[in-house]
C-alpha positions as CSV (number, residue, x, y, z in Angstrom):
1,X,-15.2,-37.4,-22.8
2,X,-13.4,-40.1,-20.4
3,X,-10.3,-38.5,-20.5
4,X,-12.1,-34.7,-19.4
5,X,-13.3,-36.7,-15.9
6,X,-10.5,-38.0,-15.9
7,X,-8.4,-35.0,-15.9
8,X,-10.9,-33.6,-13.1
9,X,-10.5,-36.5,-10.7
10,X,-7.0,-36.5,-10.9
11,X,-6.4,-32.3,-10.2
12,X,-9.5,-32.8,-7.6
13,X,-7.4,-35.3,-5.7
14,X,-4.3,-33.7,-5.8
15,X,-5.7,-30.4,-4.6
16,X,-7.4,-32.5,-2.1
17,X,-4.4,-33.7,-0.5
18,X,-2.4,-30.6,-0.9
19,X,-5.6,-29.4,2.1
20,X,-5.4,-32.2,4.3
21,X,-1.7,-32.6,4.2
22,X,-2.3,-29.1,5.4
23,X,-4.9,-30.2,8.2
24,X,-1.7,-32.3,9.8
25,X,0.4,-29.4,11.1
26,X,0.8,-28.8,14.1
27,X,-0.2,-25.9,17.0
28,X,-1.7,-22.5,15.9
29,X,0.3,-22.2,12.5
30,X,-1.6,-25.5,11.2
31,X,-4.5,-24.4,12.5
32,X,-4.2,-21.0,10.1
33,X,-2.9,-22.6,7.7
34,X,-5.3,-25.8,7.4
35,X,-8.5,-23.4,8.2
36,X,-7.7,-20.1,5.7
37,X,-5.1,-20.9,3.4
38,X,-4.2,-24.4,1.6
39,X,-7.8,-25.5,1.3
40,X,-9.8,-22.9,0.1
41,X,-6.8,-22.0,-2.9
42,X,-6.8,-25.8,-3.2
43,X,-10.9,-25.7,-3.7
44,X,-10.6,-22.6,-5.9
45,X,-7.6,-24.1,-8.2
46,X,-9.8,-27.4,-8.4
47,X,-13.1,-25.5,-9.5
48,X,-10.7,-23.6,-12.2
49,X,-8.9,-26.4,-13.4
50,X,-11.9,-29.4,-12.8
51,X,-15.0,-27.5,-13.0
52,X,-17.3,-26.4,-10.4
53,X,-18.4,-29.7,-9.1
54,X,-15.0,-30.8,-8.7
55,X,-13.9,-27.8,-6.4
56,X,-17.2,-27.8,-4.6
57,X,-16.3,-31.3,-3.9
58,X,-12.5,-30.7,-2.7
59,X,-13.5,-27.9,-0.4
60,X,-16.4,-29.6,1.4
61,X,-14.3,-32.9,1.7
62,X,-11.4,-31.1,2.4
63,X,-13.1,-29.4,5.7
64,X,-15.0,-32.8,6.5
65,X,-11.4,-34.6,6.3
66,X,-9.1,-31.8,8.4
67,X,-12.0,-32.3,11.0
68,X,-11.8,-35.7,11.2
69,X,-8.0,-35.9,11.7
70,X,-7.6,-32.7,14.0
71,X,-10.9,-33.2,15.9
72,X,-9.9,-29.8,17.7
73,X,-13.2,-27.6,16.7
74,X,-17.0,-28.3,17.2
75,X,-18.8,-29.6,14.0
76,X,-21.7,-27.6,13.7
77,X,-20.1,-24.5,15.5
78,X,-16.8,-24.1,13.4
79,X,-16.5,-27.2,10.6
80,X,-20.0,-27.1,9.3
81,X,-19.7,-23.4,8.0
82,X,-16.4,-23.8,7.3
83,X,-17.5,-27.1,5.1
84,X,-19.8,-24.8,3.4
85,X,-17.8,-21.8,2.5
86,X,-15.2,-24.0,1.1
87,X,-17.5,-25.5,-1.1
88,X,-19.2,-22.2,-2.3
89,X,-15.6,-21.0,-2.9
90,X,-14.4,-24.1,-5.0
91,X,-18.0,-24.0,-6.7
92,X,-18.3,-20.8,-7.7
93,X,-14.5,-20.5,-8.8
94,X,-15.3,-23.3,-11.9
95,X,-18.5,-21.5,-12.3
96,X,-17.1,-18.3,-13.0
97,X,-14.0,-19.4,-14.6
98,X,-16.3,-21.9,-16.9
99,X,-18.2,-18.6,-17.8
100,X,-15.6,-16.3,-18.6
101,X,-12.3,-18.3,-18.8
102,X,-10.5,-15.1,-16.8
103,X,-8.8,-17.0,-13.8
104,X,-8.0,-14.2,-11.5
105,X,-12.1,-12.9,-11.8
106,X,-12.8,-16.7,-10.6
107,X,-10.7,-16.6,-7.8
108,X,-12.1,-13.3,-6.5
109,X,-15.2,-14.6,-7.1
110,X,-14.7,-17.8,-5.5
111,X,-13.3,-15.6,-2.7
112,X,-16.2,-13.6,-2.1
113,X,-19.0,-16.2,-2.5
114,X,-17.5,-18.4,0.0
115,X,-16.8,-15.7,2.6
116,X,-20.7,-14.7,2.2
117,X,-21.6,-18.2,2.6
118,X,-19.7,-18.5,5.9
119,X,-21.7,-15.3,7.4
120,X,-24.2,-16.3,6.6
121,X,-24.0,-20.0,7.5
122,X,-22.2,-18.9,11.1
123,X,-25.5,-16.4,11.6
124,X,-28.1,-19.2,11.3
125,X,-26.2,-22.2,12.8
126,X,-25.8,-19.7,16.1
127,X,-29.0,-18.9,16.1
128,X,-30.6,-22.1,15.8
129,X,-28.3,-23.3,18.6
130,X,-29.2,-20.2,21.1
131,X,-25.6,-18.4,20.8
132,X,-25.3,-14.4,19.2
133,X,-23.2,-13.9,16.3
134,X,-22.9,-10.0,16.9
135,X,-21.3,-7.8,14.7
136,X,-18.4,-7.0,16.7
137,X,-18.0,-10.9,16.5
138,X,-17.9,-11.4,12.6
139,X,-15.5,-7.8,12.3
140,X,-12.7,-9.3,14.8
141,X,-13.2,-12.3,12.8
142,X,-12.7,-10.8,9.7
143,X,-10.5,-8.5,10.4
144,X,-8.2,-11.0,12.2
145,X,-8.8,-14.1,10.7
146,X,-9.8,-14.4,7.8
147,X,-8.5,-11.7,5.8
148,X,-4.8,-12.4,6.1
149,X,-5.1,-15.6,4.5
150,X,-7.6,-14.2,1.6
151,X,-4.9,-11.9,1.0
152,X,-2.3,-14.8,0.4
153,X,-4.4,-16.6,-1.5
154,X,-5.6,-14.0,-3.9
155,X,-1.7,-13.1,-4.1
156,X,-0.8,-17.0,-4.5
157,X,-3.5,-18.5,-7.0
158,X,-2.4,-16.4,-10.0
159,X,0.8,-16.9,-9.8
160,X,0.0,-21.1,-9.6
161,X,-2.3,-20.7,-12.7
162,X,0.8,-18.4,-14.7
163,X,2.9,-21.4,-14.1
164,X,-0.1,-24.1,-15.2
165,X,-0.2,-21.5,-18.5
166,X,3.2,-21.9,-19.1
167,X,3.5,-25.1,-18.6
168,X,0.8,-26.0,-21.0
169,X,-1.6,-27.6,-18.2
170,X,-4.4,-24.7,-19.1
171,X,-4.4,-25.6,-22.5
172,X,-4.7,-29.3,-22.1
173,X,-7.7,-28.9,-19.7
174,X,-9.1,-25.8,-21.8
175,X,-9.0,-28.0,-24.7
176,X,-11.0,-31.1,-22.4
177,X,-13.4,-29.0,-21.3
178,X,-14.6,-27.8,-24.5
179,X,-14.7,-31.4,-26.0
């Protein structure tokens, strides 16, 4: 039973690095990278491999973390939703996976919960501070930010968790969590 939490700490904090190693670049390229792309695959790979309160852990401390060392966006604006949907994604990614034990189904899972959770999160946190969050708003959004790096990641976690499988890391944690 020690060694499962174990386990779980110790793929939680390497994930957790990988994302805010990524909040440390540089410019606009760190900024896409650190906001679309290491974090949320390193929530998602933490709720598959940890469980689901590891990666909702990984991704709300990963986005509390990159905010504190960029300091470059508004909290409650831009980090608070961004806190939240990384969360939802990591949560719902051991959730799934814990369910069904089909990685690729967690991921897009993971994917899709935590973009509804940052729609949803942007609407009200706008609206409680006075500001519109128009439609036209959340489509050039999507369409320009987020997406890309959904794409990458969807591409980019199964091929990290064919190399965990052949390596014998799935097993070993498979193995844990059904102890």
């Amino acid at each position: 039973m020690v060694r499962k939490y174990v386990l779980g700490i110790i793929v939680s904090v390497m994930f957790f690095a990988l994302a805010v190693l990524s909040g440390i670049i540089p410019g606009e390229a760190g900024k896409t990278v650190s906001m679309f792309l290491l974090p949320l695959a390193a929530a998602i790979l933490t709720g598959i491999l940890a469980g689901s309160i590891h990666g909702l852990l990984a991704g709300a401390l990963s986005a509390l973390v990159i905010f504190l060392i960029r300091r470059d966006t508004d909290f409650l604006r831009d980090t608070l939703p961004v806190l939240l949907t990384w969360g939802t994604s990591g949560f719902f990614a051991g959730f799934v996976y814990g369910r069904t034990g089909t990685a690729i189904g967690a991921a897009v899972s993971g994917v899709l919960a935590g973009r509804i959770t940052l729609s949803i999160s942007k609407i009200l946190i706008l609206y409680f501070l006075g500001e519109p969050y128009t439609v036209f708003a959340y489509l050039e959004e999507a369409v320009t930010g987020v997406w890309p790096g959904l794409i990458i990641c969807l591409a980019g976690i199964p091929v990290i968790i064919f190399m965990l499988r052949k390596i014998g890391v799935m097993a070993i944690l498979r193995e844990e969590r059904n102890n």
